[in-house]
BAFI-3210 file (N, C-alpha, C; in Angstrom, 3 decimals, decimal comma, padded with zeros to 6 digits):
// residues 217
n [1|2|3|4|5|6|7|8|9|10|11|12|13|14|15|16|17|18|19|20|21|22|23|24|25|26|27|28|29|30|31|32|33|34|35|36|37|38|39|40|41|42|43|44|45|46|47|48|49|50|51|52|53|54|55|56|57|58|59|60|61|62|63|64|65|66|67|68|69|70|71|72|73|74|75|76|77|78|79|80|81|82|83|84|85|86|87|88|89|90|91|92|93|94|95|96|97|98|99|100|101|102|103|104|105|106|107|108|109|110|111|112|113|114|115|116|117|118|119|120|121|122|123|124|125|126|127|128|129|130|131|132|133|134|135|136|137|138|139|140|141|142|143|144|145|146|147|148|149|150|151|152|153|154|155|156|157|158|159|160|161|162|163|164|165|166|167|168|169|170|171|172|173|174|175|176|177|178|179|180|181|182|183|184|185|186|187|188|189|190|191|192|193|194|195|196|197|198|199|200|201|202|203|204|205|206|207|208|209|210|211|212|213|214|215|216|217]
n.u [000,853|000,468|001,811|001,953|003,532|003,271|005,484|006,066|006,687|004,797|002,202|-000,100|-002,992|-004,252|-004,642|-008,072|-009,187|-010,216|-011,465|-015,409|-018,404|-019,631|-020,356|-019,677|-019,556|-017,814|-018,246|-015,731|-014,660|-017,579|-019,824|-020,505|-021,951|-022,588|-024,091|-023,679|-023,610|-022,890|-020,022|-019,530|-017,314|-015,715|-014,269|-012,612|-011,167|-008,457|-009,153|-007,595|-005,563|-003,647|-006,053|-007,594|-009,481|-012,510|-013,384|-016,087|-018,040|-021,348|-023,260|-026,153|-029,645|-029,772|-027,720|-026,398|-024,414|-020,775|-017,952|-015,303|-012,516|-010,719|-011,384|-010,543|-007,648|-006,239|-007,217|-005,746|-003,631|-001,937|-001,506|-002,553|-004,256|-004,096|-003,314|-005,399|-005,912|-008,956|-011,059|-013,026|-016,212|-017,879|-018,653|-016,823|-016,886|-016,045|-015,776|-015,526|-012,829|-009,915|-008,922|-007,020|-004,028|-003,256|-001,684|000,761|-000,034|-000,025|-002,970|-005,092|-006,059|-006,357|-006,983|-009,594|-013,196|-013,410|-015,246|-017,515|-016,397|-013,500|-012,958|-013,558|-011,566|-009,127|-009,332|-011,055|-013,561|-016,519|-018,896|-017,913|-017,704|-017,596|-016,357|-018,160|-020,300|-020,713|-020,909|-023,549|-025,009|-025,012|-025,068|-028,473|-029,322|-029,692|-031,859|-030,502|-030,789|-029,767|-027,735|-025,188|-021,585|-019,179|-015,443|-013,493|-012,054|-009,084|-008,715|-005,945|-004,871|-001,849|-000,219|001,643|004,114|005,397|008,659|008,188|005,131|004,406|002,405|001,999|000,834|000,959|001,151|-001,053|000,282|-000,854|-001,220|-002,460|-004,913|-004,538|-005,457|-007,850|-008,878|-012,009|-013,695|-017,072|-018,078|-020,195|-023,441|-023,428|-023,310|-021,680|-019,495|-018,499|-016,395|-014,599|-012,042|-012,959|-010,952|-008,929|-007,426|-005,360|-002,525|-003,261|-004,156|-002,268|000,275|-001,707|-003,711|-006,467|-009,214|-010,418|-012,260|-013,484|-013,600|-016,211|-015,931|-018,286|-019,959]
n.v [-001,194|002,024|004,677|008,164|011,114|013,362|016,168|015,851|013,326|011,474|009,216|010,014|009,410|006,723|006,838|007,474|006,626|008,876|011,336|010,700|012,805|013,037|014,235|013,623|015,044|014,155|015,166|016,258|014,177|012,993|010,664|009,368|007,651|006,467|005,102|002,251|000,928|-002,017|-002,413|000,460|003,061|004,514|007,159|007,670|010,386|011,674|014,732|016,794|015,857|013,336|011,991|009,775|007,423|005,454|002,466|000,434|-001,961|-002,823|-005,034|-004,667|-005,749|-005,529|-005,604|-008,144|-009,629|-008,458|-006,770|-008,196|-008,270|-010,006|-012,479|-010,465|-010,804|-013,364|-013,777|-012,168|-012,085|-010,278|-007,794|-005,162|-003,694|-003,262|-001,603|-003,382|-005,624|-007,968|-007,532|-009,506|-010,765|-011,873|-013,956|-014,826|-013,898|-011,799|-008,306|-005,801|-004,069|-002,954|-000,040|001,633|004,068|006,582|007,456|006,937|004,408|001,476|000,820|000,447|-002,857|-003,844|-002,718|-002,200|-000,490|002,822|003,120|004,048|003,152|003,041|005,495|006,209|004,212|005,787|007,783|009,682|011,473|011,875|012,455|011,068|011,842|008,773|006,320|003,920|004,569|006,647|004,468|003,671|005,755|006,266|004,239|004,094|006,210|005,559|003,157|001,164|000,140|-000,768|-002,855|-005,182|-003,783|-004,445|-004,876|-002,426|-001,684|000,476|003,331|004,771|004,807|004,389|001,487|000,044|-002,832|-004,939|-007,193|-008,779|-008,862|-006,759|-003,750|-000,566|002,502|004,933|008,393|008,865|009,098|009,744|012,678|015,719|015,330|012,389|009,913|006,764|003,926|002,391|-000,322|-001,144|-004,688|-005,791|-004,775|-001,814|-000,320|001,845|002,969|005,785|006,828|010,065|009,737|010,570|010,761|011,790|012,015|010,225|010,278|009,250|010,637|012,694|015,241|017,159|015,955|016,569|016,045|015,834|016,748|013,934|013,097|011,905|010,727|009,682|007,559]
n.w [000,000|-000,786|000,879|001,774|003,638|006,694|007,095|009,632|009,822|010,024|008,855|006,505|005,155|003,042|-000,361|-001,437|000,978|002,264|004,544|005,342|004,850|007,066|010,068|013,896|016,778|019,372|022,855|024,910|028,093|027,555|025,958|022,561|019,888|016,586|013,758|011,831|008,638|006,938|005,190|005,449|006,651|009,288|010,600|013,253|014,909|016,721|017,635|019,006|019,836|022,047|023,421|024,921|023,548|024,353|022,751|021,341|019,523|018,324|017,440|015,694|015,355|018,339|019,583|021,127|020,163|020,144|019,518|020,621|022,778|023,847|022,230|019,715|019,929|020,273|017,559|015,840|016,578|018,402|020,908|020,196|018,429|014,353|011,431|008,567|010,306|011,198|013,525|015,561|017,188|020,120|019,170|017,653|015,011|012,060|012,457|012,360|010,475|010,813|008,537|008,239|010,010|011,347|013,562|016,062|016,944|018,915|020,289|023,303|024,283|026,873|029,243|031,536|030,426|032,107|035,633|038,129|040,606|039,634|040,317|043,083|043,757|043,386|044,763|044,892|045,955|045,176|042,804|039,361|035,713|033,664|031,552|031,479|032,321|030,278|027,830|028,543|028,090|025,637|024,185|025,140|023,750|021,658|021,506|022,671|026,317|029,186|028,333|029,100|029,748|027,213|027,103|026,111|023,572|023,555|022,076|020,972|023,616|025,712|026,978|028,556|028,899|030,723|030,724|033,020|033,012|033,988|034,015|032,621|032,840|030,422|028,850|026,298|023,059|020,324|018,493|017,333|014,971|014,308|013,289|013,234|010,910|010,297|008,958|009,013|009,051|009,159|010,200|012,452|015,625|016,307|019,389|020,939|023,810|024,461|027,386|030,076|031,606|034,494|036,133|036,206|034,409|031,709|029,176|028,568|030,420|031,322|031,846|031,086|029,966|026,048|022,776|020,297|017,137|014,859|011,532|009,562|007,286]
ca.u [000,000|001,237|001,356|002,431|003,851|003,283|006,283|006,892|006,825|003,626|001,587|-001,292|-004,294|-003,706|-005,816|-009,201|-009,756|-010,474|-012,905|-016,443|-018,730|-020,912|-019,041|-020,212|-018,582|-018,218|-017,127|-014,779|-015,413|-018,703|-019,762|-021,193|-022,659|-023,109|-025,028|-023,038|-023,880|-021,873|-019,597|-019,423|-016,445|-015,595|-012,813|-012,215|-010,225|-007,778|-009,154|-006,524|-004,048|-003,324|-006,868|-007,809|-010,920|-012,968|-014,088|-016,974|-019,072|-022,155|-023,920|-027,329|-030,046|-029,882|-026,187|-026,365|-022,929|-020,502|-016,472|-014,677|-010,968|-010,269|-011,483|-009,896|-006,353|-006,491|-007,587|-005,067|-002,282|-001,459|-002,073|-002,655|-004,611|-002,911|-003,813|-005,362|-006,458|-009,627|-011,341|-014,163|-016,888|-017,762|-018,981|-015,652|-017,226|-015,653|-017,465|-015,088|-011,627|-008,976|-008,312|-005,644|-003,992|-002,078|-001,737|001,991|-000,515|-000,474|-003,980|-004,758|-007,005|-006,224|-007,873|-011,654|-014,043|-013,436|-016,454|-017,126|-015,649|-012,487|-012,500|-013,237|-010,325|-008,466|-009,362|-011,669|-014,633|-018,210|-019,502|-017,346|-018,259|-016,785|-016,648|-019,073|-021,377|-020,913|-021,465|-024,799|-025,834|-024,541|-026,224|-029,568|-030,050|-029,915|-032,788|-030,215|-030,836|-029,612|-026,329|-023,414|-020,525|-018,021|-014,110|-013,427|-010,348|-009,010|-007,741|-004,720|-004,066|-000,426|000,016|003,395|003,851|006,840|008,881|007,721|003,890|003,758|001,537|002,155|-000,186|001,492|000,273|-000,708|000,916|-001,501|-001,030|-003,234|-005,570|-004,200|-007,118|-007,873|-010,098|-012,778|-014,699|-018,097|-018,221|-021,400|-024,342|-023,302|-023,370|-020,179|-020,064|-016,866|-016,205|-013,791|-012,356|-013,212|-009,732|-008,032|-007,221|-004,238|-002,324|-003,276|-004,618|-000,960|000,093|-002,500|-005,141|-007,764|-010,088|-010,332|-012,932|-013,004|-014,696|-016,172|-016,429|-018,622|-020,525]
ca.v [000,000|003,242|006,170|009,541|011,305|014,932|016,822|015,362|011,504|010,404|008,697|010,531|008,835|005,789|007,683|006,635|006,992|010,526|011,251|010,858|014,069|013,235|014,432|013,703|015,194|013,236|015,677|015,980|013,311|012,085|009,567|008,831|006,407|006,443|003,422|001,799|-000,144|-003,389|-001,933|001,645|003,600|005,640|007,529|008,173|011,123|012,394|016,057|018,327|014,998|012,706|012,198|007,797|006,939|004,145|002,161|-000,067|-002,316|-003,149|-005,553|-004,481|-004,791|-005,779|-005,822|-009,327|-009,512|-007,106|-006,974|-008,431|-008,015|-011,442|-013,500|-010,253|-010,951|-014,596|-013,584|-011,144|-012,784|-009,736|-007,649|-003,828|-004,011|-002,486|-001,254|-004,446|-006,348|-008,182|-007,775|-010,389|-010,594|-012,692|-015,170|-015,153|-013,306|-010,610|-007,211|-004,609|-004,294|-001,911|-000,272|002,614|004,387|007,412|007,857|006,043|002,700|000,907|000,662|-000,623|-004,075|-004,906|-002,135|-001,837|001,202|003,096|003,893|004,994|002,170|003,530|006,660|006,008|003,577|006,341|008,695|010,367|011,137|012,614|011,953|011,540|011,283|007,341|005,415|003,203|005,727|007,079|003,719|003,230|007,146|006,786|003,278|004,100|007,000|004,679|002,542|-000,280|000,306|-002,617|-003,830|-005,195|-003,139|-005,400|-004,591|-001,468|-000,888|001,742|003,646|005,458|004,456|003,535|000,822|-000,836|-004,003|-004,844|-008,617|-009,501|-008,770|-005,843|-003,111|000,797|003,396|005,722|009,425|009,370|009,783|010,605|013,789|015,958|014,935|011,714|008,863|005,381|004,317|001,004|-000,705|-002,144|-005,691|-005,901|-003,713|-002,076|000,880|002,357|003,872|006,210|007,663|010,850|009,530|011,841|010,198|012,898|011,082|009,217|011,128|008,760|011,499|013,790|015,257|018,165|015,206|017,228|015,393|016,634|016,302|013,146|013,649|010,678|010,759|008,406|007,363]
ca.w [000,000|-000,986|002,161|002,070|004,930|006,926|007,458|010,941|009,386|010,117|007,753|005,709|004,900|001,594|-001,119|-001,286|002,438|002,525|005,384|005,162|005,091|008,851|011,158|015,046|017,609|021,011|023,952|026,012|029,079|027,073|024,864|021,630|018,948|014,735|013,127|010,398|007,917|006,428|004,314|005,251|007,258|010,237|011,218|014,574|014,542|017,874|016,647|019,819|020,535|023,386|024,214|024,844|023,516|024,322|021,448|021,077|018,060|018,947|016,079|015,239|015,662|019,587|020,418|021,592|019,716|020,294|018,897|022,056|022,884|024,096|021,084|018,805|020,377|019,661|016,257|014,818|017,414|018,848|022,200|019,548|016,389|013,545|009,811|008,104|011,220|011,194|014,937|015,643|018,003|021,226|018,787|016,689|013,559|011,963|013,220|011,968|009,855|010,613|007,286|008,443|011,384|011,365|014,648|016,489|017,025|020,859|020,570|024,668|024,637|028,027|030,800|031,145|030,998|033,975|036,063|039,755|041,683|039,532|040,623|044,583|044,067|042,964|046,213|044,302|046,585|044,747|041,466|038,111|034,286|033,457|030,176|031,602|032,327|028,783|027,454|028,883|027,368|024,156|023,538|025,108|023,374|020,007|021,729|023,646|026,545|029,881|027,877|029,713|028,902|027,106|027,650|024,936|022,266|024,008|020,679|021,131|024,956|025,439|028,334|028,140|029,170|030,891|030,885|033,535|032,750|034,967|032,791|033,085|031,791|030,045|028,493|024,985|022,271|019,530|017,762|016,684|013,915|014,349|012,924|013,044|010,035|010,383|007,994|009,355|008,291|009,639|010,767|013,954|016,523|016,783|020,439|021,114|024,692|024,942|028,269|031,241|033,180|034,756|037,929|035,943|033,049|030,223|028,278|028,823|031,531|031,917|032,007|031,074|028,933|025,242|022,176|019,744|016,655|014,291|010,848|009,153|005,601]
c.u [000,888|001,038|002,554|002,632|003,720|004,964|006,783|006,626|005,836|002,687|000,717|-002,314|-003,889|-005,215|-007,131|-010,250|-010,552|-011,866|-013,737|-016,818|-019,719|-019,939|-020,007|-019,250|-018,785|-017,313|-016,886|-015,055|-016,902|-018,360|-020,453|-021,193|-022,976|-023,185|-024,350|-023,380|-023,168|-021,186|-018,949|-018,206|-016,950|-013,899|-012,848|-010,780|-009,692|-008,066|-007,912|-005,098|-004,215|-004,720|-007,405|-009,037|-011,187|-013,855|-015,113|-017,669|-019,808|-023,297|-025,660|-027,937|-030,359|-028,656|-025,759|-024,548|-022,125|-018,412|-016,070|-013,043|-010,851|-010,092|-010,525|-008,484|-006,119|-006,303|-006,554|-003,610|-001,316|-002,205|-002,903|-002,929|-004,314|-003,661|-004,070|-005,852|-007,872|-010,387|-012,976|-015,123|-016,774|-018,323|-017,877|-016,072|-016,676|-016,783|-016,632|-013,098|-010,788|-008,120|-007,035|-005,454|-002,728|-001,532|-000,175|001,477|-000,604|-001,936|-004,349|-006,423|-006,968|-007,042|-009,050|-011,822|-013,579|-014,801|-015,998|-016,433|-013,918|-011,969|-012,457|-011,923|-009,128|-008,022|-009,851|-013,200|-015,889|-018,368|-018,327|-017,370|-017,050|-016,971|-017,428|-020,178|-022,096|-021,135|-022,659|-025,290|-026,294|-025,463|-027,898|-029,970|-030,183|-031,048|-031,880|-029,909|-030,003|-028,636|-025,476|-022,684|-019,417|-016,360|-014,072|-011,786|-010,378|-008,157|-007,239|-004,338|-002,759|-000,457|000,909|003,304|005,195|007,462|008,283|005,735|003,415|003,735|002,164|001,644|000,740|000,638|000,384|000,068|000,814|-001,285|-002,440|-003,974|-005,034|-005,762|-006,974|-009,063|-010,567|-013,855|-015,342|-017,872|-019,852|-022,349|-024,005|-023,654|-022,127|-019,991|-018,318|-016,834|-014,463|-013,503|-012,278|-011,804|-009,233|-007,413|-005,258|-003,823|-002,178|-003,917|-003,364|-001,274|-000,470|-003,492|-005,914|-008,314|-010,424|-011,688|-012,325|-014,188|-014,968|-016,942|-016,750|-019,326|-021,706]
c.v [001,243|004,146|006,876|009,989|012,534|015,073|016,286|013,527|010,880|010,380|009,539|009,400|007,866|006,526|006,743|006,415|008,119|010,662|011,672|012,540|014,513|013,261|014,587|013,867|014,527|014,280|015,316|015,095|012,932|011,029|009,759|007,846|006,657|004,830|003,551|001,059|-001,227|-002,680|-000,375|001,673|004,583|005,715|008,301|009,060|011,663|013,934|017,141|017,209|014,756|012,367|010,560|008,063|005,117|003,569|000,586|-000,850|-003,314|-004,157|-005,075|-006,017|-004,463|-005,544|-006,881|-009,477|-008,415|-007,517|-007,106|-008,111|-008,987|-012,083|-012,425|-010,347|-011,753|-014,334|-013,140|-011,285|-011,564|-008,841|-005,943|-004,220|-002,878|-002,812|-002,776|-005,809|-006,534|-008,110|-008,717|-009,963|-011,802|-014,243|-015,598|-014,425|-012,334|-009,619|-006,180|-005,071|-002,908|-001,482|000,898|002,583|005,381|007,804|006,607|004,809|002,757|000,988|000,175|-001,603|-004,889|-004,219|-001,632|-000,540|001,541|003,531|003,995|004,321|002,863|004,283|006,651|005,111|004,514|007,500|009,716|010,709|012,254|011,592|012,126|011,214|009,875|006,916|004,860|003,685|006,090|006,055|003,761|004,475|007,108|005,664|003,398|004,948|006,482|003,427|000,766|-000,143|-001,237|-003,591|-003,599|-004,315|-004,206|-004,334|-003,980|-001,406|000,198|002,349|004,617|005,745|003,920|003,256|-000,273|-002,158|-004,925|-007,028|-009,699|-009,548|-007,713|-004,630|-001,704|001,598|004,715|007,461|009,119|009,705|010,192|011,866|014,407|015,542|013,503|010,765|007,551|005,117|002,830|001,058|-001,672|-003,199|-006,417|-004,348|-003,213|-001,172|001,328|003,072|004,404|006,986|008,164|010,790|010,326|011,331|011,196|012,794|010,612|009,722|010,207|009,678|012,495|013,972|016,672|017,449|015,641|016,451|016,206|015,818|015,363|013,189|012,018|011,076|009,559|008,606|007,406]
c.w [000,000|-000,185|001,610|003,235|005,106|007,020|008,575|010,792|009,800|009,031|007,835|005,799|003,007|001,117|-000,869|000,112|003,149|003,287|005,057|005,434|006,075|009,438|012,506|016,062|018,753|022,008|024,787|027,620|028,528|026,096|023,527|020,686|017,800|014,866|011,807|009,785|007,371|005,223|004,307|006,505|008,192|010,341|012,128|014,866|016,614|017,898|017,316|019,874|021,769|024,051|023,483|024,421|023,250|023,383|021,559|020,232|018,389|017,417|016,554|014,725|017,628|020,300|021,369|021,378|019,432|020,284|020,781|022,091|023,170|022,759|020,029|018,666|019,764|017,942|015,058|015,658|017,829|019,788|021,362|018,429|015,638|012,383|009,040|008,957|011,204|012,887|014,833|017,089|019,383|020,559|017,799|015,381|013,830|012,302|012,219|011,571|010,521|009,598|007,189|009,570|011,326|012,631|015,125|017,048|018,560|021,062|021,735|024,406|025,777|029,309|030,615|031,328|032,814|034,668|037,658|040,579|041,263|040,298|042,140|044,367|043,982|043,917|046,168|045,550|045,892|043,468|040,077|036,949|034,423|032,402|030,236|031,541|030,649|028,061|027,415|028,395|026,214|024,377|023,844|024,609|021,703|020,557|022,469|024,837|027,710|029,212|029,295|029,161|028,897|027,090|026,114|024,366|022,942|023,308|021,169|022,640|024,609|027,020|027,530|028,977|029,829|030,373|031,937|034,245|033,633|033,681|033,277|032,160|031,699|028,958|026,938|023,737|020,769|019,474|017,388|015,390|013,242|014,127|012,773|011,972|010,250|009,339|009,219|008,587|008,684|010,083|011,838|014,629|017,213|018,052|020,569|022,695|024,987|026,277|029,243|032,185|033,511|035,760|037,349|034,892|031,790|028,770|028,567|029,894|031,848|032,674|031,591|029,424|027,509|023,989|021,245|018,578|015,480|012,934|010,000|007,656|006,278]
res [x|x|x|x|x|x|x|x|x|x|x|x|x|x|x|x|x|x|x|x|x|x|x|x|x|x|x|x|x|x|x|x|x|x|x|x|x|x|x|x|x|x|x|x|x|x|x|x|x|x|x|x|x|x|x|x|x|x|x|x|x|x|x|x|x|x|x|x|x|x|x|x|x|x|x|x|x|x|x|x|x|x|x|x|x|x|x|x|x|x|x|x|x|x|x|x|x|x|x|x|x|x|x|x|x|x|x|x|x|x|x|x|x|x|x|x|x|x|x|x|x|x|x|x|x|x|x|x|x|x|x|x|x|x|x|x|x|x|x|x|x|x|x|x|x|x|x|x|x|x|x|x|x|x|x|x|x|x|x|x|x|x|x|x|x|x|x|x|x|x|x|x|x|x|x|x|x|x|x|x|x|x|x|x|x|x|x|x|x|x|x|x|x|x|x|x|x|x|x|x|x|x|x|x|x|x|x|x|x|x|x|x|x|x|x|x|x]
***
């Protein structure tokens, strides 16, 4: 495949990719959801840099089946899915392709949504927006209301992994206008949460949660 490069060596977009013309913004510490069809694209764009989002694919029209990280590990035999990777569901079917990624990759498939138990673990004491949270918004306001939340692609988290399996969350290192691009291979409900963490500098080290914008067909 033929890429082009910006000025500071990161890949362009392979022609043909060129982002769709719906653009949904998901802010900063929220969530949201576009309905895809089999065949059609999104690109989940980094729009400021350094900011994790939690990624989601929810098969239509119930979300019974929903792209897992376990079975997509297995699948594509590695712990970060990368340009060309097929990701499957909890039933092993393909759900969604990864057809770019301009962004320096480490996709994280290993640490769950965070929600409130997080954040009291954290020494957090009141109320604080959570991925989980934003899960359960974004999908009920598309009519699925009472899903489990399955364990999310956390696109453009970087958690390292040491030799001796001890993990370390590290800040970001998405770039601005940095994008991951997916082909539906199925019907689905793409859900994206901009993550509200600010507790832990995986979004840089201001923390401060930033917008994630999704463009789709």
């Amino acid at each position: 495949m033929n890429r082009h490069f910006r000025l500071d060596d990161r890949p362009l977009l392979p022609a043909g990719l060129e982002r769709p013309g719906r653009r949904t913004t998901v802010a900063a510490g929220s969530g949201g959801a576009v309905k895809l069809l089999a065949g059609s694209r999104a690109h989940v764009v980094n729009t400021i840099g350094q900011q994790v989002a939690d990624m989601w694919a929810l098969a239509l029209p119930d979300g019974a089946s929903y792209l897992s990280t376990s079975h997509s590990r297995l699948a594509t035999g590695r712990l970060s899915p990368k340009a060309g990777d097929v990701l499957v569901d909890n039933q092993r079917r393909p759900i969604i392709r990864v057809l770019a990624d301009t962004s320096p990759g480490g996709h994280d498939t290993l640490i769950p949504a965070c929600d409130a138990q997080r954040y009291r673990d954290l020494g957090f004491d009141g109320e604080h927006r959570n991925c989980t949270a934003n899960f359960h918004e974004a999908t009920s306001s598309h009519g699925l209301g009472d899903l489990c939340v399955p364990e999310p692609v956390n696109l453009f988290m970087s958690v390292l992994v040491a030799a001796d399996g001890s993990l370390t969350l590290e800040a970001s290192q998405a770039g601005s206008e940095d994008e991951v691009v997916l082909e539906a291979l199925r019907d689905i409900l793409l859900v994206i949460s901009a993550c509200p963490q600010d507790l832990v500098p995986i979004s840089g080290s201001s923390s401060a949660p930033r917008q994630v914008d999704i463009y789709s067909d």
